[in-house]
C-alpha positions as CSV (number, residue, x, y, z in Angstrom):
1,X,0.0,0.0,0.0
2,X,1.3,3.1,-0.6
3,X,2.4,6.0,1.8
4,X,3.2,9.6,2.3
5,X,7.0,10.1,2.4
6,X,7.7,13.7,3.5
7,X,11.7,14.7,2.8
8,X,12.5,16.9,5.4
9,X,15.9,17.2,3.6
10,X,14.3,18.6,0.3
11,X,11.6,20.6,2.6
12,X,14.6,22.7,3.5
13,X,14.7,24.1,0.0
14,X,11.8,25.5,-0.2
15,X,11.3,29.1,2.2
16,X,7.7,29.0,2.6
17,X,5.5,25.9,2.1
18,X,2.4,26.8,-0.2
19,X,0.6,23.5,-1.5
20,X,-2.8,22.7,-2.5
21,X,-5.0,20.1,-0.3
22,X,-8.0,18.2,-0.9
23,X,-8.7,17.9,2.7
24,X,-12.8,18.5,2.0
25,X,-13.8,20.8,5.1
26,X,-10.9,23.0,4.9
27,X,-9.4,23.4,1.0
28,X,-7.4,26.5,2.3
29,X,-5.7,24.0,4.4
30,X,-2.1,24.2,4.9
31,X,-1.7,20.9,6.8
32,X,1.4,20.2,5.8
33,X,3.1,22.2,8.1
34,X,1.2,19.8,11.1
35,X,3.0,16.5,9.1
36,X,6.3,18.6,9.3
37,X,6.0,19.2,12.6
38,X,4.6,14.7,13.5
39,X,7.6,14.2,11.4
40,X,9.9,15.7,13.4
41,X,8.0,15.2,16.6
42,X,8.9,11.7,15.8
43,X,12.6,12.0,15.5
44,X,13.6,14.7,18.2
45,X,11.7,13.2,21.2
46,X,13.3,12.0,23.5
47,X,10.4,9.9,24.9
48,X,11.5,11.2,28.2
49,X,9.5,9.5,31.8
50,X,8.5,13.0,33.4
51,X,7.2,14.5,30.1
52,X,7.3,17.7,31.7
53,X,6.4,19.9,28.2
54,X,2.9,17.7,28.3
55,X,2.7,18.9,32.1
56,X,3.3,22.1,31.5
57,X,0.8,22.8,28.8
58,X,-2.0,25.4,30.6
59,X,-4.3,24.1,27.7
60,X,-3.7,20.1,27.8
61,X,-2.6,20.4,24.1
62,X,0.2,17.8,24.6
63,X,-0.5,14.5,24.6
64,X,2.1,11.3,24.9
65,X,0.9,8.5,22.6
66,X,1.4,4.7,23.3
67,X,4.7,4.9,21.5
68,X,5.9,7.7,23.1
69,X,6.0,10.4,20.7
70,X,4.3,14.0,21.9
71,X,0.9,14.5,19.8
72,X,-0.1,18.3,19.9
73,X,-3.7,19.2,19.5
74,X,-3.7,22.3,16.8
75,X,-7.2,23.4,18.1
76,X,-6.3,23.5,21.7
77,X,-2.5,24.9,21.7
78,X,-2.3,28.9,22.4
79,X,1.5,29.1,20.6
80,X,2.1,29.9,24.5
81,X,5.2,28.2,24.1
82,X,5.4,26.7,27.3
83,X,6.2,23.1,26.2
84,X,9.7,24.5,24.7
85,X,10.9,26.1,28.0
86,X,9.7,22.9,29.7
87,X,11.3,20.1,27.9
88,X,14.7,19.0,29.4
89,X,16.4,18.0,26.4
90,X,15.5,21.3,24.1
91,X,14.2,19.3,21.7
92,X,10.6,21.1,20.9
93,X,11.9,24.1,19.2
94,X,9.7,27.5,19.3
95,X,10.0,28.0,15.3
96,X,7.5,24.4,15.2
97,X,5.1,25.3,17.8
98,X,3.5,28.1,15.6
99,X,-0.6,28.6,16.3
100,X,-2.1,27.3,13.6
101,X,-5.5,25.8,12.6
102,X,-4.4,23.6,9.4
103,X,-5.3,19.9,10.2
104,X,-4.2,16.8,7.7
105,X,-6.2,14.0,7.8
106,X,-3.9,11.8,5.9
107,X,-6.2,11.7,3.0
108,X,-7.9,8.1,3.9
109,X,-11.0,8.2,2.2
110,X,-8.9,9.7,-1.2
111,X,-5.8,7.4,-1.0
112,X,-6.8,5.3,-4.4
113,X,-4.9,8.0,-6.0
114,X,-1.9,10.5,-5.6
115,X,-3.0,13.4,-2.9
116,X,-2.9,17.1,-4.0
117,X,-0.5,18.3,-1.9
118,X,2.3,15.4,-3.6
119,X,1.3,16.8,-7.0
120,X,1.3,20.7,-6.0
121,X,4.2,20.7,-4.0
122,X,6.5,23.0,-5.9
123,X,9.9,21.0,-4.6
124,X,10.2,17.7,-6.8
125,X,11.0,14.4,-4.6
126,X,9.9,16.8,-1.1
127,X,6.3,14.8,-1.1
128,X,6.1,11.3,-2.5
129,X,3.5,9.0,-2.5
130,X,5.6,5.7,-2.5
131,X,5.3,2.0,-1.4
132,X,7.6,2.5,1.7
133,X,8.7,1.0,5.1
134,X,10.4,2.2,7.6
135,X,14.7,1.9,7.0
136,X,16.7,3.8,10.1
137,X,19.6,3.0,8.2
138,X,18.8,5.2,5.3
139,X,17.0,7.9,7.7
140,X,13.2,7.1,6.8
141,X,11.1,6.8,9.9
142,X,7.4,5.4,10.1
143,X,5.3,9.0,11.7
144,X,2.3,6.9,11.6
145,X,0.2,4.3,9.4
146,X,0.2,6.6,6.9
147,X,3.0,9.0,6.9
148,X,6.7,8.4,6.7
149,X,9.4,10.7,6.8
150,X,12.8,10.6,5.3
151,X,16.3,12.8,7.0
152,X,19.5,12.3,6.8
153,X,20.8,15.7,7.5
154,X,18.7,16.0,10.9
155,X,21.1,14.3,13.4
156,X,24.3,16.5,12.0
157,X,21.5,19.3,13.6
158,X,20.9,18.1,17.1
């Protein structure tokens, strides 16, 4: 079955993200900056015990899932930043906690074909829609059932 690959290497090229989505109660949707942020969610946590950026969210927008990764609620999170001064390890970086009201729903009922935001995205290889599993070795990551991400340049970062 295929999959959303996001290339956070080949993201980086491109200054501001403007894509088309087919996401039905929200076609102004820019909910591709919500898979960048899962994606790197997913790599940068460090799954700590305390979670203290969850506890310190005034607006329970933080939310550990069963695999440890930090989910953050778009509609509830104020952009207070809070959860960036609280996390130990520095790893929840102001610039990705923006307020924002973009939502992607992974495009489930719509996945019998390419989704519009892999055929308007403006950077070729950035989106792909691609039989894919996840390969640490070759820096691609599973974000969910749905969504993959690929970086290689991300840990020369941290």
């Amino acid at each position: 079955m295929k999959k959303l690959l996001i290339d956070l290497d080949m993201c980086e090229k491109c200054q501001e993200c403007t894509i088309d989505c087919s996401y039905y109660y929200h076609p102004e949707n820019d909910g591709i900056i919500s898979l960048r942020e899962l994606a790197i969610f997913s790599i940068v946590c460090r799954k700590c015990e305390q979670g203290t950026c969850v506890l310190s969210c005034p607006k329970d927008a933080l939310e550990r899932q069963d695999n440890g990764i930090i989910k953050r609620y778009n509609m509830r999170c104020i952009s207070c930043k809070s959860c960036s001064f609280a996390c130990p390890f520095g790893t929840i970086y102001p610039e990705v906690i923006p307020y924002m009201v973009s939502k992607c729903d992974s495009c489930l009922d719509r996945l019998d074909k390419e989704p519009l935001c892999v055929r308007s995205c403006s950077v070729e290889g950035a989106l792909k829609f691609i039989e894919v599993q996840e390969d640490e070795k070759n820096g691609i990551y599973k974000v969910s059932d749905y969504i993959y991400m690929h970086s290689t340049k991300f840990w020369a970062r941290v």
